[in-house]
C-alpha angles and dihedrals in degrees: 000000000000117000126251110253120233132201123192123184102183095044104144102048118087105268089037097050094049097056087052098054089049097047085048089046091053092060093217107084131078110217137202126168131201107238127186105229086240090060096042084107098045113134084241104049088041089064096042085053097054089039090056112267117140112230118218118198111228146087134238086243094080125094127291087244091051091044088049081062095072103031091069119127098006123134105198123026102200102186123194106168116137101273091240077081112093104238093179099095087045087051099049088040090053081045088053089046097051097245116193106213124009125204117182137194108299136106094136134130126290113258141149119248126279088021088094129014099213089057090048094061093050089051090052087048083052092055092045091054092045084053100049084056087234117153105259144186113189113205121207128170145177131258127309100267088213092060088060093069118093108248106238125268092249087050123103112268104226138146094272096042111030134175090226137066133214146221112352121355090201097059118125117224132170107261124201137197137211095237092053106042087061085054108045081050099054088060100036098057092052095044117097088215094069100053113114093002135107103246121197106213107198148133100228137288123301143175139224089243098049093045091048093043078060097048084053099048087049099041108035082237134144107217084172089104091055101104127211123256107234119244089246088065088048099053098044089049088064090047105057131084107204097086113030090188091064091038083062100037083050103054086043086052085046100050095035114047105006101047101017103226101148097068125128094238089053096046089043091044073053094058100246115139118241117242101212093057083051098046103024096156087066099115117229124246115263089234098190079057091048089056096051099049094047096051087048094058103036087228114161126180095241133153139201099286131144117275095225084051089058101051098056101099132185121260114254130203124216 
């Protein structure tokens, strides 16, 4: 039986790579993955490469009909590119290529149009794709469970990574890891279930206080003096236009954890499947674990971003 091939632009970024270590893992996949010269020998691209992956030089910036040349042939186009990148000329050219399953740039929270503009746009890539009549999965998942553990106190205090919450800590959301996304991937895009649909890809619902009880019982800190950001803050934070940074992580605070948008009940009342009925032998995250682990190394889920955009935090109140 010959494998599915895979194609991957985004691959060495964290959701991407993920995807790609677990598709390599699987054995049952063949995987390229789309590589700008300059990032050839990255770290990451280094250890596809030696895992199996075939590297293919280009960028999504080239033409649809240059983009058709290496799409022959495949049979899935998982995208993962920040959505500030324009997909439409990879998706025609998938459409030209005769692509069987497109996936494009999504895994973000659920939440209803006009609430985020980044979620906005990926809503506009999954019309036009809709539009072009091209088989389709849409991914969506839930928050970075790393990003609901309270930074150190040692730690620098910035936009991305405040000493601070807002809205409800209480508040149940759906919560994702790295690990799992590339699993629950690797079976989505080859079930015939999944194809059309909206798929939530997750590892259950989780709060703020629940997450924060589990940093202090890790790290023998008290998170008790981190004060909460008032929704006005907030909402002024989604309004302005000087730091684009704090505009984003505003509208996420606000869906997530003020209005509640990214919760199991509201994505299936949506419509989406549930990952976890479909793949219910994927095993869950130990978060307890989750939270060691990520305390041990000092990893944090950061980007190339300004530093003086960084350090514009939000207010808080007592």
């Amino acid at each position: 039986m010959s494998k599915t091939h895979v194609f991957i632009v985004g691959a060495s970024g964290y959701t991407g790579g993920a995807i790609a270590n677990a598709l390599l893992e699987a054995g049952t996949f063949r995987l390229s993955i789309l590589v700008r010269e300059a990032s050839v020998n990255k770290p990451a691209i280094k250890h596809l490469r030696e895992a199996g992956a075939e590297v293919v030089i280009g960028d999504t910036s080239e033409s649809p009909e240059k983009l058709e040349t290496y799409l022959k042939g495949v049979d899935v186009l998982i995208s993962t590119v920040l959505i500030m990148v324009d997909q439409r000329p990879l998706i025609l050219a998938a459409k030209k290529a005769g692509v069987g399953r497109v996936v494009p740039s999504d895994f973000g929270p659920t939440a209803p149009r006009g609430v985020m503009e980044m979620h906005d746009r990926k809503l506009g890539i999954r019309e036009y794709v809709k539009e072009l009549g091209i088989p389709h999965t849409f991914i969506e998942d839930g928050w970075w469970l790393l990003w609901m553990f309270p930074p150190l106190h040692s730690a620098r205090n910035t936009v991305t990574s405040q000493k601070a919450y807002a809205g409800n800590r209480s508040q149940k959301l759906i919560y994702s890891t790295l690990p799992t996304i590339g699993k629950m991937v690797a079976r989505i895009i080859v079930d015939p279930r999944t194809l059309n649909q909206t798929v939530v890809a997750h590892d259950g619902e989780i709060s703020i206080d629940e997450t924060w009880k589990i940093a202090e019982k890790v790290t023998g800190e008290d998170f008790s003096d981190y004060p909460r950001i008032s929704d006005e803050e907030i909402e002024g934070g989604c309004q302005q236009t000087d730091n684009w940074v704090k505009k984003v992580a505003a509208q996420y605070q606000r869906t997530l954890f003020i209005r509640g948008d990214n919760t199991l009940s509201k994505a299936v009342a949506l419509g989406h499947l549930d990952s976890r009925k479909l793949y219910d032998d994927i095993p869950y995250p130990d978060v307890e674990e989750v939270a060691r682990n990520h305390y041990r190394s000092g990893f944090v889920l950061e980007y190339s971003v300004p530093e003086e955009l960084l350090l514009d935090v939000f207010k808080t109140v007592a």
